[in-house]
One Martini backbone bead per residue (centre of mass of N, CA, C, O) as a GRO file, in nm:
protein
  388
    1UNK     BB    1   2.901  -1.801   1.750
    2UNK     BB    2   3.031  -1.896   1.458
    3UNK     BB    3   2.996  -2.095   1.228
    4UNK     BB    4   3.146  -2.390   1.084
    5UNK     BB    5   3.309  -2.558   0.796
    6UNK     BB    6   3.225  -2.871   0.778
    7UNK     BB    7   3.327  -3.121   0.557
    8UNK     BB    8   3.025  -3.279   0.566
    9UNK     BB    9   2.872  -3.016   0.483
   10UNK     BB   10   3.026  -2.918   0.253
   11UNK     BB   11   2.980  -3.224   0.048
   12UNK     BB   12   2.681  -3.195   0.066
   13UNK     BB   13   2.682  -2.939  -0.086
   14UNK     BB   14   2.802  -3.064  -0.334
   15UNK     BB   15   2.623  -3.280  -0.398
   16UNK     BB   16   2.392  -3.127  -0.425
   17UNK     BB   17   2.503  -2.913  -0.657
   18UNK     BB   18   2.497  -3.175  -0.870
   19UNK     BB   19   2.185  -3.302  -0.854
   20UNK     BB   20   2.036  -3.070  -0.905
   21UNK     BB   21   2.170  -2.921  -1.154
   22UNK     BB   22   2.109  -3.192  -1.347
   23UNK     BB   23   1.825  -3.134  -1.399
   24UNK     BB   24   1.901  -2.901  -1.632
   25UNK     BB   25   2.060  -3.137  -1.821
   26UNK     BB   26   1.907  -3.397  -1.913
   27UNK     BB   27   1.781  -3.298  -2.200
   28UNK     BB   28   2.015  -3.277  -2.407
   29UNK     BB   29   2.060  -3.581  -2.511
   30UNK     BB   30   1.694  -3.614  -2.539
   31UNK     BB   31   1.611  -3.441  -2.784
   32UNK     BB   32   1.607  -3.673  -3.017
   33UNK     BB   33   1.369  -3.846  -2.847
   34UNK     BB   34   1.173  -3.595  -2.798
   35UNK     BB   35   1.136  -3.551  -3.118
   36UNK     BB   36   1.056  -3.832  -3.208
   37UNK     BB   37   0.796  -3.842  -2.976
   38UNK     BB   38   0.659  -3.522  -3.096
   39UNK     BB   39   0.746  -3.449  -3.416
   40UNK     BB   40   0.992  -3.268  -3.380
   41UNK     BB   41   1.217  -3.039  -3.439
   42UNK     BB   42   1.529  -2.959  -3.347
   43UNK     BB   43   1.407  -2.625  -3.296
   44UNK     BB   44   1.215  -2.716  -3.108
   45UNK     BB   45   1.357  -2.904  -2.924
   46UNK     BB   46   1.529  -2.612  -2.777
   47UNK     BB   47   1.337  -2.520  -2.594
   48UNK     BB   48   1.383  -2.659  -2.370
   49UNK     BB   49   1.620  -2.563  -2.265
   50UNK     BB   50   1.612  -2.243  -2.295
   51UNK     BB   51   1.382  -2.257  -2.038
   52UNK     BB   52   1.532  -2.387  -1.850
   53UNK     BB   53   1.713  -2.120  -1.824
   54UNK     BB   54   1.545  -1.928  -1.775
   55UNK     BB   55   1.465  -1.984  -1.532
   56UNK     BB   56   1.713  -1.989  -1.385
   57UNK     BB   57   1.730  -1.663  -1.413
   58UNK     BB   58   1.430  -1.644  -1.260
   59UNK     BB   59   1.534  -1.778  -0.954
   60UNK     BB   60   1.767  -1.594  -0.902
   61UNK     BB   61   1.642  -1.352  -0.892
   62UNK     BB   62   1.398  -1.385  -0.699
   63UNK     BB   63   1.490  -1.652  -0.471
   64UNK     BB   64   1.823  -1.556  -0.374
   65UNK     BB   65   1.790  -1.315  -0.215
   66UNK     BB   66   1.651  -1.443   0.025
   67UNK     BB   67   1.917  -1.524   0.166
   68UNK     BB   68   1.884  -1.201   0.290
   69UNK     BB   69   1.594  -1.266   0.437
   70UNK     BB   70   1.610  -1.578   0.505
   71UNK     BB   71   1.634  -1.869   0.618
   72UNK     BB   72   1.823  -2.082   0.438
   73UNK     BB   73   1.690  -2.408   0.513
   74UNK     BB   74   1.381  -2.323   0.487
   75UNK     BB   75   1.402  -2.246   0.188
   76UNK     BB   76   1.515  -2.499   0.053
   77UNK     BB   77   1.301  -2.704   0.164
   78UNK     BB   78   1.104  -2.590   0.006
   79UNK     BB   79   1.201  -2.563  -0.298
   80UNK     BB   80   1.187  -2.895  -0.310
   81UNK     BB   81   0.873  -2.901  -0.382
   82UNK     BB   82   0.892  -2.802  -0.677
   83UNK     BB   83   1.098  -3.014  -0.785
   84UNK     BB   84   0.934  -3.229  -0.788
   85UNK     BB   85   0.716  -3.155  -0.940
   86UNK     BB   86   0.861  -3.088  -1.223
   87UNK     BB   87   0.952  -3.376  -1.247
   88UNK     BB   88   0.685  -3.483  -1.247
   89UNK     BB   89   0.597  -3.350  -1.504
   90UNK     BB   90   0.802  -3.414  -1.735
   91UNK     BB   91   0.695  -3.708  -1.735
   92UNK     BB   92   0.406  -3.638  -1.796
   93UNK     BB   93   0.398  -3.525  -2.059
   94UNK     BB   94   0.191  -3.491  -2.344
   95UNK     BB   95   0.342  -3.223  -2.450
   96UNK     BB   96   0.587  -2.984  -2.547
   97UNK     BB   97   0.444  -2.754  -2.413
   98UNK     BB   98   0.455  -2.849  -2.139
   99UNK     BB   99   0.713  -2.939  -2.098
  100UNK     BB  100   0.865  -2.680  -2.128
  101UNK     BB  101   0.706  -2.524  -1.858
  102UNK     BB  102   0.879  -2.731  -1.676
  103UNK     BB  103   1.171  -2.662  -1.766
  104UNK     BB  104   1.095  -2.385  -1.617
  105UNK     BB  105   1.089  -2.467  -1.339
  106UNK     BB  106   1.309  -2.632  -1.303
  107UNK     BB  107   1.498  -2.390  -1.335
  108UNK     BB  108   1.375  -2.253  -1.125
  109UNK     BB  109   1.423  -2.402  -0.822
  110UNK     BB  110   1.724  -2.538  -0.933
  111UNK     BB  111   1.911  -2.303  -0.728
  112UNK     BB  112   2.041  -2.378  -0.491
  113UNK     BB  113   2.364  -2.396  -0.533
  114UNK     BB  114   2.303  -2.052  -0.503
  115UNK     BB  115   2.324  -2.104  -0.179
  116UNK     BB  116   2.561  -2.276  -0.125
  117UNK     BB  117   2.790  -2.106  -0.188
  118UNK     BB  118   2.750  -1.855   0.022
  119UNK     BB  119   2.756  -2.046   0.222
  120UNK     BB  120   3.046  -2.142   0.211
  121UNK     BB  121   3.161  -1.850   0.253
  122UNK     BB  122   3.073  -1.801   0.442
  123UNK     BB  123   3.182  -2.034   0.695
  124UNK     BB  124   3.495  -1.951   0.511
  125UNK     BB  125   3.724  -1.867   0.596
  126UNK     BB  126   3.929  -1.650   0.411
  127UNK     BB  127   4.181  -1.898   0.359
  128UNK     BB  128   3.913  -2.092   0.225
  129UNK     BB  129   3.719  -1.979   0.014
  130UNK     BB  130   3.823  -2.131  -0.254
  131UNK     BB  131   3.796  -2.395  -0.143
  132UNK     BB  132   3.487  -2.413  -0.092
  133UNK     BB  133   3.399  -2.322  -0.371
  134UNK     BB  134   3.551  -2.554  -0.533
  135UNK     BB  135   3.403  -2.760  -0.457
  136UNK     BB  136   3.087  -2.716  -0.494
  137UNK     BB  137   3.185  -2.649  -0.812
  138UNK     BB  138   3.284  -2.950  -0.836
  139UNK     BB  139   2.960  -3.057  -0.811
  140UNK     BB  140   2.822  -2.912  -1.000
  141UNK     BB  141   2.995  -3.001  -1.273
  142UNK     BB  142   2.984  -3.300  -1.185
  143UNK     BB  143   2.646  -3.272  -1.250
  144UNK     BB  144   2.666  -3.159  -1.561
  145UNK     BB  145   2.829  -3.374  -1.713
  146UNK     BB  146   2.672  -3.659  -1.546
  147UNK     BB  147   2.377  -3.585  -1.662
  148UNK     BB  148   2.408  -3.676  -1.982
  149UNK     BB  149   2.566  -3.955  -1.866
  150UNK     BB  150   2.294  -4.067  -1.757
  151UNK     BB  151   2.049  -3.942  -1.965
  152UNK     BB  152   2.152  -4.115  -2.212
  153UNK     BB  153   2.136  -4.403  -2.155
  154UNK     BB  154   1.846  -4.415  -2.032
  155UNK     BB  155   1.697  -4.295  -2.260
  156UNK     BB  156   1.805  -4.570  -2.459
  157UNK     BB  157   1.685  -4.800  -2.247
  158UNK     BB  158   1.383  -4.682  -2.110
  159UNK     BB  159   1.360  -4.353  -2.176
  160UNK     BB  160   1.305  -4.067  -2.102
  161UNK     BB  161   1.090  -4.033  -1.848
  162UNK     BB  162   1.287  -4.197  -1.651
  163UNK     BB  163   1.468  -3.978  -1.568
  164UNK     BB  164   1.235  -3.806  -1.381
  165UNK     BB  165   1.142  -3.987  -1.185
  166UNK     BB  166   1.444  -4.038  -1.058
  167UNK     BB  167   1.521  -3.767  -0.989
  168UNK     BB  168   1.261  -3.723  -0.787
  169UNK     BB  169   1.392  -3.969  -0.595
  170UNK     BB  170   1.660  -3.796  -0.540
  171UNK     BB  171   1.549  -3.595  -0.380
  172UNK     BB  172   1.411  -3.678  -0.164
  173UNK     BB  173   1.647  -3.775  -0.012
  174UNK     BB  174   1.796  -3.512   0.007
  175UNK     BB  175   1.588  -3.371   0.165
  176UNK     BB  176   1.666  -3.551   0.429
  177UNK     BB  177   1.915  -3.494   0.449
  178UNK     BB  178   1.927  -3.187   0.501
  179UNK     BB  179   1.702  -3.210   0.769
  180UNK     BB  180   1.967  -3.342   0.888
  181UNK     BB  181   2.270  -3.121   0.832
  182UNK     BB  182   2.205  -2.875   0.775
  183UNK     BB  183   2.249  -2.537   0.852
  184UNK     BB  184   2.152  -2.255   1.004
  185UNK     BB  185   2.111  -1.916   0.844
  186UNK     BB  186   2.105  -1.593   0.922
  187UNK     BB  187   1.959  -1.295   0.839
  188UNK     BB  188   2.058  -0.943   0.766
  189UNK     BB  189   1.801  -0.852   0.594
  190UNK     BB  190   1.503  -0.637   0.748
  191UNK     BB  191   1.369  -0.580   0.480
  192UNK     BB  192   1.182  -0.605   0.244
  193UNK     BB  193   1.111  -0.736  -0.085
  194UNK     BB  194   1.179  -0.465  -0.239
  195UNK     BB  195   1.439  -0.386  -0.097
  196UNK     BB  196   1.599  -0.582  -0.178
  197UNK     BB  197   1.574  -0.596  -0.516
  198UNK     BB  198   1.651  -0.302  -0.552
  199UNK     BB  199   1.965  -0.358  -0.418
  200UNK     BB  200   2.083  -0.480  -0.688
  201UNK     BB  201   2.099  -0.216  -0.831
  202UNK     BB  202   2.286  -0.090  -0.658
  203UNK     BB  203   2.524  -0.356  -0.694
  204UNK     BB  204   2.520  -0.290  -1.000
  205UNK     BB  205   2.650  -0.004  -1.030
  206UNK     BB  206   2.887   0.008  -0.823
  207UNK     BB  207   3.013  -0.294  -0.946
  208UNK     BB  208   3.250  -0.381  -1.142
  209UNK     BB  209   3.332  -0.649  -1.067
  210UNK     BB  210   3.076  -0.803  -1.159
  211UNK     BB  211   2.962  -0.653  -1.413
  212UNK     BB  212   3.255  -0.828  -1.532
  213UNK     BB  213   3.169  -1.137  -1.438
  214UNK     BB  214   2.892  -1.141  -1.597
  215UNK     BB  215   3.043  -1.131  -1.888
  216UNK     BB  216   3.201  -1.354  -1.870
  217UNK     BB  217   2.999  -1.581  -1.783
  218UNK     BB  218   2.804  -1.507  -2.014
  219UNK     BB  219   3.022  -1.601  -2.255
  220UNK     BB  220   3.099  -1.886  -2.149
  221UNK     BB  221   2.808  -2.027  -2.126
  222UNK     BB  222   2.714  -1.967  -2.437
  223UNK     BB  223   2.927  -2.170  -2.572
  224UNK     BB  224   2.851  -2.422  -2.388
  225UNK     BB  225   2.548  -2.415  -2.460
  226UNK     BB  226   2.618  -2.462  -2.796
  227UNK     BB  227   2.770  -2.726  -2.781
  228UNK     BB  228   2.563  -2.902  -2.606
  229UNK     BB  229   2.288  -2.862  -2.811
  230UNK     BB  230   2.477  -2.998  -3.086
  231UNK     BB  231   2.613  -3.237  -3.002
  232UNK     BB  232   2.363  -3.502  -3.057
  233UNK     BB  233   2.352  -3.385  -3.381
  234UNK     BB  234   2.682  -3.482  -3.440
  235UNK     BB  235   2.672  -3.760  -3.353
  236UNK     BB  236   2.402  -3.882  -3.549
  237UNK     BB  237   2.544  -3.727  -3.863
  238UNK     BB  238   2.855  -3.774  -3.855
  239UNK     BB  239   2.838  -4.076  -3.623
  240UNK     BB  240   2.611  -4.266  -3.546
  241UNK     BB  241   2.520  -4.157  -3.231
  242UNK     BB  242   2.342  -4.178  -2.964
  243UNK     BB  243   2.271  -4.055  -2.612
  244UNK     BB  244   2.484  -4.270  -2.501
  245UNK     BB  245   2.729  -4.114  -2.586
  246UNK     BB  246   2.701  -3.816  -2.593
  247UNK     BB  247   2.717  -3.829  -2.272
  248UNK     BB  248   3.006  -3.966  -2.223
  249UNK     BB  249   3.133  -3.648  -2.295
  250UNK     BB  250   3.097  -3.585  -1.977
  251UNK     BB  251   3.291  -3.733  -1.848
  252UNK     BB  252   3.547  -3.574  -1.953
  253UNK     BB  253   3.466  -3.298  -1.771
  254UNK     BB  254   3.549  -3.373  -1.509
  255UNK     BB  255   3.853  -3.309  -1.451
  256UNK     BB  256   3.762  -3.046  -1.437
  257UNK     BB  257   3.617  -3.028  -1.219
  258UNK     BB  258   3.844  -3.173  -1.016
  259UNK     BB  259   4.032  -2.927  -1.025
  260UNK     BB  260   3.863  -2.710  -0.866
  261UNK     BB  261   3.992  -2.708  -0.630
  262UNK     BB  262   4.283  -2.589  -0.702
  263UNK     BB  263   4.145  -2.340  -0.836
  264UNK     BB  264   4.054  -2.203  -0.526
  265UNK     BB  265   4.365  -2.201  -0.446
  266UNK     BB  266   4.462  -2.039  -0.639
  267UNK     BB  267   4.254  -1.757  -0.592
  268UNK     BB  268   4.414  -1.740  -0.294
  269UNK     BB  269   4.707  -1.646  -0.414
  270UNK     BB  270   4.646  -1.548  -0.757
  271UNK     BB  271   4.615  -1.366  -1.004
  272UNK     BB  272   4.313  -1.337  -1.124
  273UNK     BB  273   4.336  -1.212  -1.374
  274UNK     BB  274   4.565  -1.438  -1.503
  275UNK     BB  275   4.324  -1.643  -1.463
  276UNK     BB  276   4.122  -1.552  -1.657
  277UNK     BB  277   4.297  -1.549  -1.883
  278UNK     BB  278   4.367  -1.853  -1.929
  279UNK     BB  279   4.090  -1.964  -1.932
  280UNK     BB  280   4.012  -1.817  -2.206
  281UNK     BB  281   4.285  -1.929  -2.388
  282UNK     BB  282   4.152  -2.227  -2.343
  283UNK     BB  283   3.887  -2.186  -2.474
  284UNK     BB  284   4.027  -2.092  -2.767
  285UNK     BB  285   4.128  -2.359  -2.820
  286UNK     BB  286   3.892  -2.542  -2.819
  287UNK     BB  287   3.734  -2.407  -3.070
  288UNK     BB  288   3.956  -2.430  -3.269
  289UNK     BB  289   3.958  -2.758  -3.266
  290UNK     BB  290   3.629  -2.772  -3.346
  291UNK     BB  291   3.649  -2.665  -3.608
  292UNK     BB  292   3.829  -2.951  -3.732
  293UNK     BB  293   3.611  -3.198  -3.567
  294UNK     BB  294   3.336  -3.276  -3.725
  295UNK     BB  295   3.539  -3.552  -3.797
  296UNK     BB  296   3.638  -3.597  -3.474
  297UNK     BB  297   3.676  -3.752  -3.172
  298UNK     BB  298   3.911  -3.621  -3.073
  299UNK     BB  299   3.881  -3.325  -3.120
  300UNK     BB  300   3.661  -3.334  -2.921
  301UNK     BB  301   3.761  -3.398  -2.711
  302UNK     BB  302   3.994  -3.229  -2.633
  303UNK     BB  303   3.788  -2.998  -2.619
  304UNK     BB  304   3.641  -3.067  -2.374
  305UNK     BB  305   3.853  -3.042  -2.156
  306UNK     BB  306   3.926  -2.739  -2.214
  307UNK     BB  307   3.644  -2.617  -2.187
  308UNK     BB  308   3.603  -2.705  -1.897
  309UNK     BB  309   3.841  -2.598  -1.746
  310UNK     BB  310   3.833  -2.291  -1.851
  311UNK     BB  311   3.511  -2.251  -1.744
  312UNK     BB  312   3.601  -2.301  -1.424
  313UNK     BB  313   3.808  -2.109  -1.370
  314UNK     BB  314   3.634  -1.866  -1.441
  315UNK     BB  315   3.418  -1.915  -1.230
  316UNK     BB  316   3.565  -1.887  -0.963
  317UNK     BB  317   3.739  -1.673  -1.009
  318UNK     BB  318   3.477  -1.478  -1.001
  319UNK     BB  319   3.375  -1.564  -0.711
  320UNK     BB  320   3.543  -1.493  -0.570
  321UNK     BB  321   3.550  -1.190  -0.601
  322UNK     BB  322   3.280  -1.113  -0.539
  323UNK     BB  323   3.283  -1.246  -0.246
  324UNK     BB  324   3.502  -1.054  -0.094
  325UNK     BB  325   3.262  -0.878  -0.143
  326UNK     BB  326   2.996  -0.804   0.028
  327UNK     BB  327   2.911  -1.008   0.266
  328UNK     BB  328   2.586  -0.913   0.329
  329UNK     BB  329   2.556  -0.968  -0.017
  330UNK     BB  330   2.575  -1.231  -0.129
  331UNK     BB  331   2.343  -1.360  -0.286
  332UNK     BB  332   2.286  -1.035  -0.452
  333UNK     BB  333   2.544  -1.098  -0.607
  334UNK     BB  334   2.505  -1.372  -0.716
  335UNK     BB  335   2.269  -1.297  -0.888
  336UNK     BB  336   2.375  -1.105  -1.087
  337UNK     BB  337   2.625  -1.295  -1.175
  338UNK     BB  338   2.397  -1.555  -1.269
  339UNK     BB  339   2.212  -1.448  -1.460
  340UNK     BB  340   2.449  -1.361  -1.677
  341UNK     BB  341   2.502  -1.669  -1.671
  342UNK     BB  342   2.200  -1.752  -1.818
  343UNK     BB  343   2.178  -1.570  -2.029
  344UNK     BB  344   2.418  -1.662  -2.158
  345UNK     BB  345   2.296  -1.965  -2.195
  346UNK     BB  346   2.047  -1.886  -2.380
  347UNK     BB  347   2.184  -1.759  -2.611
  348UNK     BB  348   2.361  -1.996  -2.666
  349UNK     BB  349   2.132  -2.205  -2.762
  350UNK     BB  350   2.003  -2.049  -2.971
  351UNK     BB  351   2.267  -2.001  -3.149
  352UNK     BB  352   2.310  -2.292  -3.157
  353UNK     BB  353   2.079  -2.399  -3.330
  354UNK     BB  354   2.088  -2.201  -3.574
  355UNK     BB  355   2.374  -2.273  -3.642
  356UNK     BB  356   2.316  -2.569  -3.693
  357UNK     BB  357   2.051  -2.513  -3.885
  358UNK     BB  358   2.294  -2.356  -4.102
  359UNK     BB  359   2.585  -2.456  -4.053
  360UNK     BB  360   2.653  -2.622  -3.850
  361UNK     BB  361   2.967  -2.734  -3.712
  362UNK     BB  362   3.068  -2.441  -3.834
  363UNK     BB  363   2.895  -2.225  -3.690
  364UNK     BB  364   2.941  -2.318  -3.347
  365UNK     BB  365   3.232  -2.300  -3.366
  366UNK     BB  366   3.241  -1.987  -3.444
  367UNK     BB  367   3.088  -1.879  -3.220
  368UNK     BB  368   3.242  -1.965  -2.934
  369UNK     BB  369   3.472  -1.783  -3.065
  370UNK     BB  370   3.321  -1.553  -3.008
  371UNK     BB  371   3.281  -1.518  -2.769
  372UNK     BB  372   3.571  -1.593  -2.612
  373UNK     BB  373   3.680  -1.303  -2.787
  374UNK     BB  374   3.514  -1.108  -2.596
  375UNK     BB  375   3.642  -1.197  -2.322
  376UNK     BB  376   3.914  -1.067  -2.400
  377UNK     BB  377   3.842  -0.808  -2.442
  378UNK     BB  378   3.658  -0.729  -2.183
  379UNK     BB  379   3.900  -0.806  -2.000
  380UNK     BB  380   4.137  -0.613  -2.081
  381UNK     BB  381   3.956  -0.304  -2.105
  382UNK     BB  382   3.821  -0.351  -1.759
  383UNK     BB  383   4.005  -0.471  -1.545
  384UNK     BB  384   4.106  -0.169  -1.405
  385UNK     BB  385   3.795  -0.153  -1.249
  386UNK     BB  386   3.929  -0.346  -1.092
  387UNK     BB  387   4.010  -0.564  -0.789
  388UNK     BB  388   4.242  -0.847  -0.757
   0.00000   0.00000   0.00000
């Protein structure tokens, strides 16, 4: 008889994909007092974030396919002892290019959420499909933001290394979670591990929809990515801010998490297409008032509200649609559409740290409106070869 999808699990499971995918992200508001405290350039602490996305793209690949080859829960308890090892490195780290390939670790390591989404949606009747899907993803991205404004204030007021301490204290925790009520599932893969990653390729070439899925969302969040990379030089440099004002506009972004279980129910039942332009058409809202907020307080929030709002939705919205098809490899689609989706988040970072040492926030603010319109030429011109 197929297991069913307590709410207890589900919940375990939201707040686990937003603890973990935290340690990604604790860096960001850090960056500021990381680099004065190993001397060096804005443009050099920025390979932190980068290579820890870099990390999180090839965890992706490697690790999330295994979810369609091993028992899910013994695979995840596995990889939970890399993630304290890595965030117990960034705490210990002597010097930047240390820190650096830990950030790679810990990026590869904290895929676990990427195992949980498509745990929820096995385990999630058909028509609660998008409503489990939107839970998860709504702790993932209050993971995301809550990240921020959490680890500026430590790093504030304890100092950076502190929070990464911290971090690894909550996953040995979490990790008792786990193999207290996690359950276990097996999987339908039988091929070797060569055979499982060539079928990547397979499912490559022929879904249409996953790789138009993986092009806006790695257009989406590559703009999320050079916002967030640049916003803690733009608070201290315009706004005399340090990272704990910085993080604190993480908390802003949480509504849009919290709409996400609504977006998951709406995923379930309204034309598809419809709700990624609304998505898209809100990220380029967002982006248009950031050209104009340099010096506008307001004009960031209100900013963050709509481009997080739009980013959640289209994030959820397109895993709905490739979670529809081929049940029997959803972790191998899932890997795909985030690999796409963190390959651009790292163009992101990199393009963003750019614009910002050559242009400031009118650079960055341009870039993001460049990514934002990418995504709706490229949805409006290929959307017909989906069905959603």
């Amino acid at each position: 008889m197929p297991q069913k999808l307590s709410n207890s699990v589900l919940y375990l499971m939201a707040a686990g994909a937003g603890l973990v995918v935290a340690n990604n992200y604790y860096n960001q508001p850090l960056l500021s007092l990381i680099a004065k405290d190993f001397g060096v350039s804005e443009s050099d602490v920025s390979n932190i974030p980068l290579f820890t996305q870099l990390g999180y793209a090839f965890g992706l690949l490697f690790i999330i396919p295994l979810g369609d080859k091993l028992p899910r829960k013994k695979m995840v308890l596995t990889v939970f002892v890399l993630i304290v090892a890595s965030l117990l490195g960034m705490a210990l780290s002597p010097s930047l290019s240390i820190l650096i390939v830990c950030g790679f670790l810990v990026g590869f390591s904290c895929v676990v959420p990427q195992v949980f989404v498509p745990m929820a949606a096995q385990l999630a009747d058909d028509d609660n499909r998008g409503r489990a899907i939107g839970i998860v993803m709504s702790g993932l991205l209050i993971g995301i933001l809550g990240s921020r404004f959490i680890s500026g204030y430590i790093g504030e007021f304890f100092g950076w290394r502190s929070m990464y301490y911290i971090a690894a204290g909550m996953m040995l925790v979490y990790w008792v979670l786990l193999k207290w009520k996690l359950p276990e599932l097996l999987p339908d893969f039988k091929g070797s591990y060569w055979q499982l990653m060539r079928s990547l390729f397979g499912y490559l070439r022929s879904e249409n929809a996953v790789r138009l899925a993986a092009i806006r969302g790695g257009l989406g969040f590559a703009g999320f990515s050079a916002f967030w990379t640049t916003l803690v030089f733009l608070m201290e440099e315009n706004f005399g801010y340090g990272s704990g004002i910085t993080g604190t506009f993480g908390v802003l972004g949480i509504g849009g998490a919290v709409a996400a279980t609504y977006i998951g129910k709406l995923s379930d039942q309204m034309n598809k297409n419809r709700l990624i332009l609304f998505a898209s058409l809100t990220m380029l809202l967002a982006w248009i008032i950031f050209e104009f907020s340099a010096f506008s307080i307001i004009g960031i929030i209100i900013g963050v509200l709509l481009m997080d709002m739009g980013l959640q939705s289209l994030h959820i919205t397109n895993q709905n649609i490739i979670f529809s098809r081929n049940p029997e490899a959803r972790n191998r689609i899932n890997t795909i559409y985030m690999v796409g989706y963190f390959i651009g988040g790292a163009f992101g970072t990199t393009t963003g740290a750019y614009a910002w040492e050559y242009f400031r926030w009118t650079g960055v603010a341009s870039l993001g409106l460049f990514f934002t319109i990418l995504i709706v030429i490229f949805h409006l011109s290929l959307r017909k070869k989906q069905s959603a």
